[in-house]
C-alpha positions as a Markdown table, in Angstrom:
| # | Residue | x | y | z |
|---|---|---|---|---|
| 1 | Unk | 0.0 | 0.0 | 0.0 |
| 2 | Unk | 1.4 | 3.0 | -1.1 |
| 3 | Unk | 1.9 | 6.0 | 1.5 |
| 4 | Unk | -0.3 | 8.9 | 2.1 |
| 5 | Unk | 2.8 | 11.4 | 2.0 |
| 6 | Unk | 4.0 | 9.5 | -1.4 |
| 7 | Unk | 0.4 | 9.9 | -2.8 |
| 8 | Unk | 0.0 | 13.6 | -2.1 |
| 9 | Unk | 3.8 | 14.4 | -3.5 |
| 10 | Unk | 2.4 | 12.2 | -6.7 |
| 11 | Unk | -0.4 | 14.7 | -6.4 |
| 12 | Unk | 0.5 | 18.4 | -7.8 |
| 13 | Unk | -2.6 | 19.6 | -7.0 |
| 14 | Unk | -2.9 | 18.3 | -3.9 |
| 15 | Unk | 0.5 | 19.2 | -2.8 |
| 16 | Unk | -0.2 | 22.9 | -4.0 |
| 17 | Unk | -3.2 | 23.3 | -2.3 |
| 18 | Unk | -1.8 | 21.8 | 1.2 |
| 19 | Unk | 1.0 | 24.4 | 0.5 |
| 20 | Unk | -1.8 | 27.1 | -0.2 |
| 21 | Unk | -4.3 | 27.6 | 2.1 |
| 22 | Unk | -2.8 | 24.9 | 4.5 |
| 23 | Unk | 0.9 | 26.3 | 4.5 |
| 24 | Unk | 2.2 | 22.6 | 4.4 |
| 25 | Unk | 5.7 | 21.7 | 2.4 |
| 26 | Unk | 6.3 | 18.7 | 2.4 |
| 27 | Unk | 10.3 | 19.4 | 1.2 |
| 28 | Unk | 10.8 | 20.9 | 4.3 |
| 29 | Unk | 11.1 | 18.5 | 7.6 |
| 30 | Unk | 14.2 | 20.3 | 9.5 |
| 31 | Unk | 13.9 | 22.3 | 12.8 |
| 32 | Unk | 16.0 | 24.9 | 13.2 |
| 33 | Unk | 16.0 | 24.0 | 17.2 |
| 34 | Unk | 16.3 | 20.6 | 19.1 |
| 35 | Unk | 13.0 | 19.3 | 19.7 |
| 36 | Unk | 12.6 | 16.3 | 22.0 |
| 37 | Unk | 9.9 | 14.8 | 24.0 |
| 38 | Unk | 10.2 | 14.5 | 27.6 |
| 39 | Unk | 9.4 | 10.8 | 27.4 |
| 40 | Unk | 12.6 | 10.3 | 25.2 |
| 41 | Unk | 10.2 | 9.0 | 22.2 |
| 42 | Unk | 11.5 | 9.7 | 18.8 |
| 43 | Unk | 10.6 | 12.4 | 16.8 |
| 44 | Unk | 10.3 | 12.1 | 12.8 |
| 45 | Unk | 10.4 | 15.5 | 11.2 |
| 46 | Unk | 8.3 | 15.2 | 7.7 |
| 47 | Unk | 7.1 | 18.9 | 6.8 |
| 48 | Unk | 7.0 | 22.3 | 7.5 |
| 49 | Unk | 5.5 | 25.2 | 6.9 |
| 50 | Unk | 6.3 | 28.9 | 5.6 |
| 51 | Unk | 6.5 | 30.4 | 9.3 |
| 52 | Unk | 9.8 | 27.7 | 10.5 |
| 53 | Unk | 7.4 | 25.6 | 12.0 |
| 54 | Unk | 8.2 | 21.8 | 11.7 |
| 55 | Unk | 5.3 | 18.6 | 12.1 |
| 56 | Unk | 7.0 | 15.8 | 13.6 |
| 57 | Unk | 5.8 | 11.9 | 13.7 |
| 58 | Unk | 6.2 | 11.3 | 17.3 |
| 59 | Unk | 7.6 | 7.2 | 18.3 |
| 60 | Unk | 7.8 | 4.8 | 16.0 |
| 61 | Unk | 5.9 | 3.3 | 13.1 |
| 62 | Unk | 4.3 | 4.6 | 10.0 |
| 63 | Unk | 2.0 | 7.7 | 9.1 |
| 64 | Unk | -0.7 | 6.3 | 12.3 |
| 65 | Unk | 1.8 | 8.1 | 14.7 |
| 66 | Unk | 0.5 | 11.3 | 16.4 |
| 67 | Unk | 1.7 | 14.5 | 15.0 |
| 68 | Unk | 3.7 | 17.4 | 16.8 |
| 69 | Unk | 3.6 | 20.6 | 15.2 |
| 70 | Unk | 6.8 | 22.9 | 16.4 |
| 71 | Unk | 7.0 | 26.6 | 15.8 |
| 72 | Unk | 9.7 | 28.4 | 15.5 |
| 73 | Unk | 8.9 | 30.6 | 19.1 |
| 74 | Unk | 9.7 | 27.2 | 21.0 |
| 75 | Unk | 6.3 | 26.1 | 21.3 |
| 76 | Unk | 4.9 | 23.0 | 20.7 |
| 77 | Unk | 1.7 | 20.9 | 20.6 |
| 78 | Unk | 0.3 | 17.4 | 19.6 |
| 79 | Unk | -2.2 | 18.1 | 16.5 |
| 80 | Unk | -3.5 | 14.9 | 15.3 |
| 81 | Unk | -4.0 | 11.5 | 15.4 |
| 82 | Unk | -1.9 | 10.1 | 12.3 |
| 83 | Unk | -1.0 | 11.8 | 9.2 |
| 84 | Unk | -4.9 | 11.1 | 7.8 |
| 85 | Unk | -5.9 | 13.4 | 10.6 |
| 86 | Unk | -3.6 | 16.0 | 10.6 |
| 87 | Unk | -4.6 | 16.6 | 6.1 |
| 88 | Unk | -8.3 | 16.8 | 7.6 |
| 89 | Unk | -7.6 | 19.5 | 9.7 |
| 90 | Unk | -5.1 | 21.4 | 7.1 |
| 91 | Unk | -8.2 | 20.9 | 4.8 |
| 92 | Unk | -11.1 | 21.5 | 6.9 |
| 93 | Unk | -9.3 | 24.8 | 8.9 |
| 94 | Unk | -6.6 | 25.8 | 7.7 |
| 95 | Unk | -6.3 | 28.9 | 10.0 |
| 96 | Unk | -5.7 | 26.0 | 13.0 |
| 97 | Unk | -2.5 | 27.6 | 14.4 |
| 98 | Unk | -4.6 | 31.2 | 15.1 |
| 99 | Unk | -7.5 | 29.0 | 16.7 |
| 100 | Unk | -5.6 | 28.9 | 20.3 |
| 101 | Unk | -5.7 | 32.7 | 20.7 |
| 102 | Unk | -9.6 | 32.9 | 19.2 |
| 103 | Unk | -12.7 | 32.2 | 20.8 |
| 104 | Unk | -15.2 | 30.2 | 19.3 |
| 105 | Unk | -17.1 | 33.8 | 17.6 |
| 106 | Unk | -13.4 | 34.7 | 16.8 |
| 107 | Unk | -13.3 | 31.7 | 14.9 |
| 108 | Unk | -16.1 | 32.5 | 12.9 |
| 109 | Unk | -14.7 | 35.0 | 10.9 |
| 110 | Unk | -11.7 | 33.1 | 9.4 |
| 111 | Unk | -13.8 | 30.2 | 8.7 |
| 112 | Unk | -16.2 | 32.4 | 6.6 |
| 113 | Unk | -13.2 | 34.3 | 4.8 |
| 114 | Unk | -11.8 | 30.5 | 4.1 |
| 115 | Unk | -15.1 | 29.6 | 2.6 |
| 116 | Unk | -15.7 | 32.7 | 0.6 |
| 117 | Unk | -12.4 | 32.0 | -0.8 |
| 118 | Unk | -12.6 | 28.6 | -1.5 |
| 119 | Unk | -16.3 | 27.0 | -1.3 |
């Protein structure tokens, strides 16, 4: 069975319009910064985006592993549940890294923008 990362790079389409709205490269999977886990699990670096933020598979296995997004500030969060997932949410809300700082009515306003833009 063929990967979902090698199916989307296959994909020009697809890969453009992860990299634009979801500002997602998948030619980019270096951190500037050392970024562990406190457990000592390993970390698999896989993509990035345009701000020097990196999403990492965290332990081992395939594209099932939970995903770590790392910005380039030092912070750091678990995103998804698998590679799956974390293209549902790129898809679905782009905007995701602005939804810590919003409230839910704050949120409303770059969801519509997102759907005016692209219905």
């Amino acid at each position: 069975m063929e990967s979902l990362i090698a199916a989307v790079r296959a994909q020009d389409e697809a890969a453009r319009f992860l990299a634009w709205p979801g500002d997602f490269e998948l030619d980019r999977g270096d951190h500037g910064e050392e970024v562990h886990l406190a457990s000592g699990a390993a970390l698999e670096g896989f993509a990035g985006d345009g701000a020097g933020g990196t999403y990492f598979f965290c332990g081992e296995g395939g594209e099932e592993r939970p995903v770590l997004y790392a910005d380039s500030e030092g912070g750091a969060a678990l995103i998804a549940v698998g590679l799956p997932e974390l293209l549902r949410l790129l898809l679905v809300a782009p905007w995701w890294r602005d939804c810590q700082e919003f409230t839910a009515e704050e949120s409303r306003e770059p969801a519509a923008e997102y759907l005016d833009d692209r219905p």
